[in-house]
KEDRENLUM-160791 format. One record per residue (C-alpha): chain; x, y, z; residue in three letters. Coordinates in nm, 3 decimals. Example, Ala and Ser with C-alpha at 12.3 -4.5 7.8 and 13.67 -1.06 7.14 Angstrom:
BEGIN
<site chaine="A" east="1.230" north="-0.450" up="0.780" residu="ala"/>
<site chaine="A" east="1.367" north="-0.106" up="0.714" residu="ser"/>
% end
This chain:
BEGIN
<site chaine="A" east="2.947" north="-1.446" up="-1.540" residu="unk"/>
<site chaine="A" east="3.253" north="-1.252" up="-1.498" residu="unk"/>
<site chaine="A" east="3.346" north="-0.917" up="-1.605" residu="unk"/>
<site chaine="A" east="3.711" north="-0.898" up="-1.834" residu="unk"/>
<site chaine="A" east="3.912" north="-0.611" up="-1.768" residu="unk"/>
<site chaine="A" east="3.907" north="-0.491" up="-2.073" residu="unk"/>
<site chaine="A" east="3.517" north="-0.472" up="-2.063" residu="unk"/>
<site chaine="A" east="3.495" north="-0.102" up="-1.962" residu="unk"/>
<site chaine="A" east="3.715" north="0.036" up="-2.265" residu="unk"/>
<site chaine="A" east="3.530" north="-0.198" up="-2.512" residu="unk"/>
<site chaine="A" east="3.226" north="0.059" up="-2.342" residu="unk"/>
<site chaine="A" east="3.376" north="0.368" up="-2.369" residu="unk"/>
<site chaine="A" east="3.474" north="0.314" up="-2.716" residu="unk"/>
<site chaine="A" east="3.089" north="0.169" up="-2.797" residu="unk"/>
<site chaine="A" east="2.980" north="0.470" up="-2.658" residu="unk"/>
<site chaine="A" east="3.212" north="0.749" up="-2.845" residu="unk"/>
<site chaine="A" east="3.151" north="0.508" up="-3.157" residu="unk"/>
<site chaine="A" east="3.505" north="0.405" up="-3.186" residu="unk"/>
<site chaine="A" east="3.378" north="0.021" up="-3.172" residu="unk"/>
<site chaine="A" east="3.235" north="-0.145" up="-3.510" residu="unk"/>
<site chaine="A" east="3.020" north="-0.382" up="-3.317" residu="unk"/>
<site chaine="A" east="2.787" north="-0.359" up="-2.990" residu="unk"/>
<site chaine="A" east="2.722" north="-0.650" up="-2.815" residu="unk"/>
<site chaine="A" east="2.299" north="-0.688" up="-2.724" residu="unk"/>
<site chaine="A" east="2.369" north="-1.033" up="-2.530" residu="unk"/>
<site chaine="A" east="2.224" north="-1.214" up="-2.892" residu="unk"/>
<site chaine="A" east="2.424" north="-1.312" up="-3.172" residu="unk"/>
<site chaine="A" east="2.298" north="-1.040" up="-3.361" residu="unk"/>
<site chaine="A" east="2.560" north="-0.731" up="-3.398" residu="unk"/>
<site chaine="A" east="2.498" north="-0.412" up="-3.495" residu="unk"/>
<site chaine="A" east="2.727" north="-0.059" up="-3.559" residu="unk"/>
<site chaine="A" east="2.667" north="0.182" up="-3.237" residu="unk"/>
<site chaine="A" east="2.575" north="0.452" up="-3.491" residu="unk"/>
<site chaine="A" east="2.344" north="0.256" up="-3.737" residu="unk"/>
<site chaine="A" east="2.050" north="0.481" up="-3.715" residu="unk"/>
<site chaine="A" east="2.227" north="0.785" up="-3.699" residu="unk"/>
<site chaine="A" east="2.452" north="0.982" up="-3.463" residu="unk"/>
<site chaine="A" east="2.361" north="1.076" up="-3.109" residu="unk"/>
<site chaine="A" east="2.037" north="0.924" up="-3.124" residu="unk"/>
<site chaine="A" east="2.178" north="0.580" up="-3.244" residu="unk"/>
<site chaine="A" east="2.421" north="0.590" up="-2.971" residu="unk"/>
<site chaine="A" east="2.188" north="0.670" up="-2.682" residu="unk"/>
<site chaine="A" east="1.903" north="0.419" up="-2.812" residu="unk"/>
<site chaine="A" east="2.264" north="0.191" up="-2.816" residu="unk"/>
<site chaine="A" east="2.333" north="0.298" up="-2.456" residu="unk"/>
<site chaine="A" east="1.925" north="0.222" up="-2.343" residu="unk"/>
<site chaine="A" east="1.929" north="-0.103" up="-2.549" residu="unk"/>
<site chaine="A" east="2.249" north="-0.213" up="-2.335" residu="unk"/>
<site chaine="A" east="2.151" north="-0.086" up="-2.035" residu="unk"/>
<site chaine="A" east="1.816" north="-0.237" up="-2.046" residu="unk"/>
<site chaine="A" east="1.986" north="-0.601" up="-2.115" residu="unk"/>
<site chaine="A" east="2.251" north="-0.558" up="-1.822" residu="unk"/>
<site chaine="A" east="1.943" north="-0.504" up="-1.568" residu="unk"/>
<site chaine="A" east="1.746" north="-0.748" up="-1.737" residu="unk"/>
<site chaine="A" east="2.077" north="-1.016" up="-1.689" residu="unk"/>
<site chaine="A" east="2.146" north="-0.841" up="-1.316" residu="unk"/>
<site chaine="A" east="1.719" north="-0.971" up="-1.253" residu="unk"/>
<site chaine="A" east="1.806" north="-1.305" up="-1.414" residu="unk"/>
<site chaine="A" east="2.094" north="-1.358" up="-1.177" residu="unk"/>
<site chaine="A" east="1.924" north="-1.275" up="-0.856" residu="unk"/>
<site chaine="A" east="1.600" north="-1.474" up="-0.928" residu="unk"/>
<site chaine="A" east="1.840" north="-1.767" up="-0.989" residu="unk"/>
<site chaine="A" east="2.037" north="-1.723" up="-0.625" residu="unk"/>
<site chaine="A" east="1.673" north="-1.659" up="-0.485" residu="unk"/>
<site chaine="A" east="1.583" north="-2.017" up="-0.608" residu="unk"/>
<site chaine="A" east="1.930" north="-2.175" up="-0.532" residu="unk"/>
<site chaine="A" east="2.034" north="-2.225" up="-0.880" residu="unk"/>
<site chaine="A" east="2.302" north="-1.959" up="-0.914" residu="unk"/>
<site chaine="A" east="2.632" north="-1.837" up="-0.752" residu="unk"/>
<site chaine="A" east="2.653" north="-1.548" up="-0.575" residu="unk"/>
<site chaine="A" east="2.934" north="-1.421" up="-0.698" residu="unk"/>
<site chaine="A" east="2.767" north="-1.392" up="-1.036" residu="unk"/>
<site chaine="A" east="2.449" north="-1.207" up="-0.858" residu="unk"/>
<site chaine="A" east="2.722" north="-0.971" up="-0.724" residu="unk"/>
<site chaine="A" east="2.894" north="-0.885" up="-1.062" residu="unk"/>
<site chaine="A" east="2.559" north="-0.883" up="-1.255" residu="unk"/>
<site chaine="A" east="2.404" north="-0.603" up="-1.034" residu="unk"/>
<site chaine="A" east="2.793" north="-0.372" up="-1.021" residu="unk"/>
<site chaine="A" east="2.779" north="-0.394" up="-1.422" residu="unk"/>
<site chaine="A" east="2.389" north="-0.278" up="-1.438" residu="unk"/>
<site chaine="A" east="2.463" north="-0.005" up="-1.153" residu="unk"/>
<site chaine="A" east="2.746" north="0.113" up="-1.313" residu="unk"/>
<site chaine="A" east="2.538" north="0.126" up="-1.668" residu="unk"/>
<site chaine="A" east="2.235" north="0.318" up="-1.486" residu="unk"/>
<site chaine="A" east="2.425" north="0.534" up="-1.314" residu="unk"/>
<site chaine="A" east="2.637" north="0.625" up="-1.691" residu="unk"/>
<site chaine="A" east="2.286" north="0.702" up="-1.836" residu="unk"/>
<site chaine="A" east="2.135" north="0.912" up="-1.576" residu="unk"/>
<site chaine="A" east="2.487" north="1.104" up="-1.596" residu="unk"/>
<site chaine="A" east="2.446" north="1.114" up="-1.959" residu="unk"/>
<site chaine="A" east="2.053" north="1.212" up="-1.950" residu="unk"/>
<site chaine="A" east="2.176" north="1.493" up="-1.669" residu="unk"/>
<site chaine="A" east="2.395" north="1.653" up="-1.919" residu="unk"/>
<site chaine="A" east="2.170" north="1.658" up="-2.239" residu="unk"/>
<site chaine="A" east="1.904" north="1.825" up="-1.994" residu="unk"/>
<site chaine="A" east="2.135" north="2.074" up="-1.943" residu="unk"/>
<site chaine="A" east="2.243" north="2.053" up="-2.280" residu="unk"/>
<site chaine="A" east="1.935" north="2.198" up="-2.353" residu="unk"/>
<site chaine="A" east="1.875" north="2.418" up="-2.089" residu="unk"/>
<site chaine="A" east="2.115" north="2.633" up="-2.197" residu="unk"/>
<site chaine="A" east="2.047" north="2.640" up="-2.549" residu="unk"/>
<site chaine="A" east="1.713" north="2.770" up="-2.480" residu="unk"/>
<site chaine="A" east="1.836" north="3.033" up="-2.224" residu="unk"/>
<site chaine="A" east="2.090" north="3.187" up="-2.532" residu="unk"/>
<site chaine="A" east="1.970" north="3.518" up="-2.690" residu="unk"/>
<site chaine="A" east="1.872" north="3.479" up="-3.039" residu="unk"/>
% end
């Protein structure tokens, strides 16, 4: 498994919804935004997320039983740390998000 360098804007524009397609590691494709908006594009974001730990698990249980190559364990974990860490920075500013809608003065 290697990572292209082109792999982190194909991301960015998934996540802004500039992409048409997001890949879910199946051959099934679907539009970022299908089920509407923000929510579509964070349950897009979990759904990804959730597949690059799964395939960053995969990896190590292989090297574990001597069946993979470490340099794949090493690039499967980077991508699914550098996923988590986008969604707890994205969950840290819809919190505050709506923190500060509820402190405004009606």
């Amino acid at each position: 498994m290697s990572i292209g360098s082109l792999d982190a804007t194909s991301a960015y524009g998934r996540t802004l919804g500039l992409g048409n397609t997001l890949k879910t590691g199946s051959t099934k494709e679907t539009a970022p935004g299908a089920s509407g908006g923000f929510g579509g594009m964070v349950e897009a974001m979990i759904s990804d997320t959730s597949t690059q730990l799964r395939a960053a698990e995969s990896a190590s249980a292989k090297q574990v039983a001597g069946k993979g190559d470490l340099i794949d364990v090493v690039t499967a974990i980077g991508s699914a740390e550098t996923a988590l860490d986008t969604m707890v920075a994205v969950r840290d500013r819809v919190v505050n998000a709506y923190s500060d809608i509820m402190r405004m003065q009606i």
